[in-house]
N, C-alpha and C positions, 0 to 999 in steps of 0.2 A: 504493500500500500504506500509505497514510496516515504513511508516515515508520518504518513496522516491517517487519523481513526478513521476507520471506515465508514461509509453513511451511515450503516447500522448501529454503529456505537453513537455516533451523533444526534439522531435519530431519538433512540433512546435514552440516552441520556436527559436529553430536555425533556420529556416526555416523563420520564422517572423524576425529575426536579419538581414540576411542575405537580404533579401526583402526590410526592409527600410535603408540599407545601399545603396544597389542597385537604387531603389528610387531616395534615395535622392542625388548623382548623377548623375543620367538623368536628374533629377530637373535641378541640374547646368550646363549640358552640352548641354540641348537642348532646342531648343526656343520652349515654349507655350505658353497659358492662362490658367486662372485660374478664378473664379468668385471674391473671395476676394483677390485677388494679381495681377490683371490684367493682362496682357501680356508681353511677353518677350520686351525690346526697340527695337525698328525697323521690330518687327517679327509680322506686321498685321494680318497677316492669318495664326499664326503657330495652332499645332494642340491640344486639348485640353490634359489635364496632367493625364496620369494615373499612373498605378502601372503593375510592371512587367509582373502578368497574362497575359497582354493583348499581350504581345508578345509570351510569352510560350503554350498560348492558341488559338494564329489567328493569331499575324503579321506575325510568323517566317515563315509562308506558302505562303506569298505572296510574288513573286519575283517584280522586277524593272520593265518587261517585263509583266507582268502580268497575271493571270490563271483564267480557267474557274470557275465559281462556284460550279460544278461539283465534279471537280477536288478540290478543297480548300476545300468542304465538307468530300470530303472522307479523304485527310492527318489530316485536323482536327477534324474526327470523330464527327461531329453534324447532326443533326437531320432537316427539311425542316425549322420547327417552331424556334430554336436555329439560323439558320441559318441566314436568313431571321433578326433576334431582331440586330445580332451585326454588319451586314451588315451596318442596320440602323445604328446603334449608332456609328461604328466606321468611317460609312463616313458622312452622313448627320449632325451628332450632334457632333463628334469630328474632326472629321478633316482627318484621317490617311487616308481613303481609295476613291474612286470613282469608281464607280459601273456604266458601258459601256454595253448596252443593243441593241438589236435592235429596230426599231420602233414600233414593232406587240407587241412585250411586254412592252414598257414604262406603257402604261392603266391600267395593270394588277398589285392588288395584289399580286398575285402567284410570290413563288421564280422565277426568269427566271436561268434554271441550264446551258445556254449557253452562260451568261453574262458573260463578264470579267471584273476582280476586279485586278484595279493596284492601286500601295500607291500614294499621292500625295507628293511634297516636301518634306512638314514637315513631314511626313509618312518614306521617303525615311531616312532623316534625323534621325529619333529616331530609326531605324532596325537599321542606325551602329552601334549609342552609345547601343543600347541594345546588338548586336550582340557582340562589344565590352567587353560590362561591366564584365560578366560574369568569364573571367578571370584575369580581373583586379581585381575583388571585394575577389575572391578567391586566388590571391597570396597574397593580401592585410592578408587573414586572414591564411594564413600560417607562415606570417613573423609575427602576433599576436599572435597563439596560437602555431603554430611550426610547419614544415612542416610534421614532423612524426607523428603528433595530426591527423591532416587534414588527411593525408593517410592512416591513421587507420579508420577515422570516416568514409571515402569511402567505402573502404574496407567492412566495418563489414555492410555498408546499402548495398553496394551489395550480401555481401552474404545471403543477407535473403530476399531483391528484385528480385532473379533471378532466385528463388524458386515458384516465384508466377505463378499462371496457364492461369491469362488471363494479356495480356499487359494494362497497366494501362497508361495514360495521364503525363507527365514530370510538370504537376503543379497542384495544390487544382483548384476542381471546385469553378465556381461562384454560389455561395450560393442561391436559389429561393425561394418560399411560404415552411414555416416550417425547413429553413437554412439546409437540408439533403445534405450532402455528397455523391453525384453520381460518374461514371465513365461515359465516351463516352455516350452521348445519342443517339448512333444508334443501332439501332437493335439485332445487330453482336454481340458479342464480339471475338476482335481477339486474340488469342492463342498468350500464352507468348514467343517469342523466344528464345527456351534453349542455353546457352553457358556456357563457364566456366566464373571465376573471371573475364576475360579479360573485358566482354560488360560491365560492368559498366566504363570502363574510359571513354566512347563517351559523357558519359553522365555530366550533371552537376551537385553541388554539390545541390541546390537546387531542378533538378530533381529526385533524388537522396532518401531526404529530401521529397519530394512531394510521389511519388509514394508507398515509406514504411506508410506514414501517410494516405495517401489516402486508403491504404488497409484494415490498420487499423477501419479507421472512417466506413467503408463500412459494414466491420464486426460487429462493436459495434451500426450499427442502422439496422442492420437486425432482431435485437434480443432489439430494443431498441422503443418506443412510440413519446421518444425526437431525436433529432438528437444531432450528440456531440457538434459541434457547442453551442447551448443552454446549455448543462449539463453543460459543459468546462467551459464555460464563465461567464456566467448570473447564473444557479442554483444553484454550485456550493458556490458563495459566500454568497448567502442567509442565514438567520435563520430565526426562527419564530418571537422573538425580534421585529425586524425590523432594516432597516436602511437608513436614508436619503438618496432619489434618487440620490439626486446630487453628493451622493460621490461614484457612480455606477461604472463612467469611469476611476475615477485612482483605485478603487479597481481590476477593470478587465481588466486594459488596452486596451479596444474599446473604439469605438466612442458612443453617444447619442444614433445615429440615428441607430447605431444597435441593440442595447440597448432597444431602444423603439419597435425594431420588435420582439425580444429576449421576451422580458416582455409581447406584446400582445400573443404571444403563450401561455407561462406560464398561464397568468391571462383566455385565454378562455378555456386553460384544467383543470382551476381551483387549480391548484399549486402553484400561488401566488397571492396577493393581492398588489394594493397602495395604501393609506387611509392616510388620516390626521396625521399629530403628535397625536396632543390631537385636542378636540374640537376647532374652532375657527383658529385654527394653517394654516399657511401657507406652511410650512413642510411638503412634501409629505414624507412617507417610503415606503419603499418595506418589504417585507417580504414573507418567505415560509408559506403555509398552512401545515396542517398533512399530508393529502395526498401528496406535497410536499416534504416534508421529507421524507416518505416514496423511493418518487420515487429518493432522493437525496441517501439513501442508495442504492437503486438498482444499480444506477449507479454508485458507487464506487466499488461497488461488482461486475460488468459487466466490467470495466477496468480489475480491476485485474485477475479473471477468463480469459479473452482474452489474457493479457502477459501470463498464467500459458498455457494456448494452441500452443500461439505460442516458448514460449519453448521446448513442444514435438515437434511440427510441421516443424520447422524449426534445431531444434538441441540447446541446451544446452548451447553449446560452442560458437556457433553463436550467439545465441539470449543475452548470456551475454555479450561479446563484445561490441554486439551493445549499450546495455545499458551502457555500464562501458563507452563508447566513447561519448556517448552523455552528462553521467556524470558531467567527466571533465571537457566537453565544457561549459555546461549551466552552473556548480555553482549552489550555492544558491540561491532562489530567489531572484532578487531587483539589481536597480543599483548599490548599493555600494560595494555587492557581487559576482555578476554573470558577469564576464567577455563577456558577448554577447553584455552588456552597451556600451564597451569601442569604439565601432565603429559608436553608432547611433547619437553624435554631429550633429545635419546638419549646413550646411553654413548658415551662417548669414541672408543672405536673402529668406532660404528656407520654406515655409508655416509651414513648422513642429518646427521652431525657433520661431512662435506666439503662441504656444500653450505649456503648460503646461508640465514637462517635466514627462516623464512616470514612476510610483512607479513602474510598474509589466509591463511584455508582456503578452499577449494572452497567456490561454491555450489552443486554438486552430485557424488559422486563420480565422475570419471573412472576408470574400474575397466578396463584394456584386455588384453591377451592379453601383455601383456607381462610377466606376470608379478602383474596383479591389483591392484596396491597404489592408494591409492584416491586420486593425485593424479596417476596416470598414469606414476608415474617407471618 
């Protein structure tokens, strides 16, 4: 990559800045729980804490009044099985939603697609601050990096988003078995609606941000064994050497727990190993096998090759832009450099103020079922 992050890291990285400023936010402005932070004071039954996805991907389609199941599968393009998993999770297990059936299908497993699904309080509650945030967090970051930054950075993701041939989802999917980067799991895919420069203002800067990344990843695991996810994150900083597991998550800015799902792919395609220090050692390392490496150079040769495409594909003058705009933004890597640091402080009392503060972001979001948030916590 000639010594420059790839779009992909670029890409994400904003998009990951952007997401836990957003976050952490909502954290402060709306009553939840949490497992190790317990519950908002006074807010017994709030609803449990996620991470933005979950509004870009499900809540935004549920009004006050409430919609059929039907109806909420097809604005948010999922599939009976998709459907069905976050129903559960976001009423029974989290809180946000309640799922209104008739009697003939309470018994039944089967989706009921005549159900209605309304938000509950706390549900009701976090659609404002979310619906809110969005442009808060964004003029926020225009009075940091300047409002002619930001409108360029728009600018140049629309002109290469608007080129695309099927409409792509306003956020990263939630990651499943093998972390692959999907679009809509229905059937369909719906044709991109052509317009000039204008469509991208409806949009936001994170959908923005999502949908160019999203294309990208979809691209790079068509022609790929790993998904990027894995390469990005986990592969990536490997050698043969080795190196201590523990220092896995500030090396790649996730979590453990993605980490550990990250590494069981590697280790059963046989691309890495963990193994003692030395004999006796308590020190686990990681490390890349040959094969490994091998598949470590492919995929830096499969970034590149896919920027060099979408140069033609998009145009030259577009596709530099975009790069040049992303540039700016991110810096070098590292808090001390990269101005995307300067907004992730969180408040004092935010779960992210217990935990160790981040050497790197993602190169690419780990967005998991756990709750969404885009470094896998």
């Amino acid at each position: 990559m000639d010594g420059h992050l790839p779009l992909s890291t670029l890409l994400s990285q904003a998009l990951i800045a952007f997401t836990i400023e957003f976050d952490n936010e909502v954290e402060h402005r709306v009553p939840h729980r949490t497992t190790d932070h317990g519950t908002t004071a006074g807010s017994f039954h709030a609803p449990w804490l996620v991470s933005m996805v979950m509004w870009t991907r499900f809540m935004q389609f549920v009004p006050e009044e409430g919609i059929s199941v039907r109806e909420l599968q097809r604005l948010a393009r999922m599939s009976d099985k998709s459907m069905s998993t976050w129903l559960t999770r976001l009423g029974k297990w989290w809180g946000y939603l309640v799922v209104e059936s008739d009697a003939a299908a309470r018994g039944s497993k089967r989706i009921d697609a005549n159900a209605v699904v309304r938000p509950t309080s706390g549900g009701r509650k976090a659609q404002e601050i979310w619906r809110l945030l969005f442009g808060v967090i964004e003029k926020r970051w225009r009075e940091r990096f300047g409002a002619d930054e930001i409108e360029e950075l728009r600018e140049s993701l629309w002109a290469v988003a608007h080129q695309f041939d099927v409409e792509l989802p306003d956020s990263m999917p939630i990651l499943g078995y093998g972390m692959f980067s999907r679009g809509p799991d229905t059937d369909e895919q719906a044709p991109a609606a052509r317009s000039d420069g204008a469509g991208g203002s409806r949009l936001s800067l994170p959908a923005l941000l999502s949908r160019v990344l999203l294309a990208f990843a979809i691209e790079f695991e068509r022609e790929s064994d790993l998904s990027l996810a894995i390469c990005a994150n986990l592969l990536r900083v490997l050698n043969e050497k080795g190196m201590p597991v523990r220092d896995l998550p500030q090396l790649t800015g996730v979590s453990k727990e993605s980490l550990r799902m990250a590494m069981g792919v590697l280790r059963k395609k046989r691309l890495a190993v963990i193994e003692a220090e030395e004999r006796g050692s308590r020190t686990k390392i990681a490390r890349v096998t040959a094969k490994g490496r091998e598949v470590q150079d492919a995929y830096r040769r499969l970034l590149a090759a896919i920027e060099k495409r979408w140069e033609t594909r998009f145009g030259e003058e577009a596709f530099g832009a975009l790069r040049e705009s992303l540039e700016r933004l991110v810096g070098e890597p590292g808090p001390k450099s990269s101005r995307l640091f300067r907004g992730l402080e969180p408040y004092p009392n935010g779960w992210r103020a217990t935990t160790p503060k981040p050497e790197t972001l993602p190169h690419f979001p780990m967005v998991l079922h756990r709750g969404g948030f885009p470094d896998g916590s």
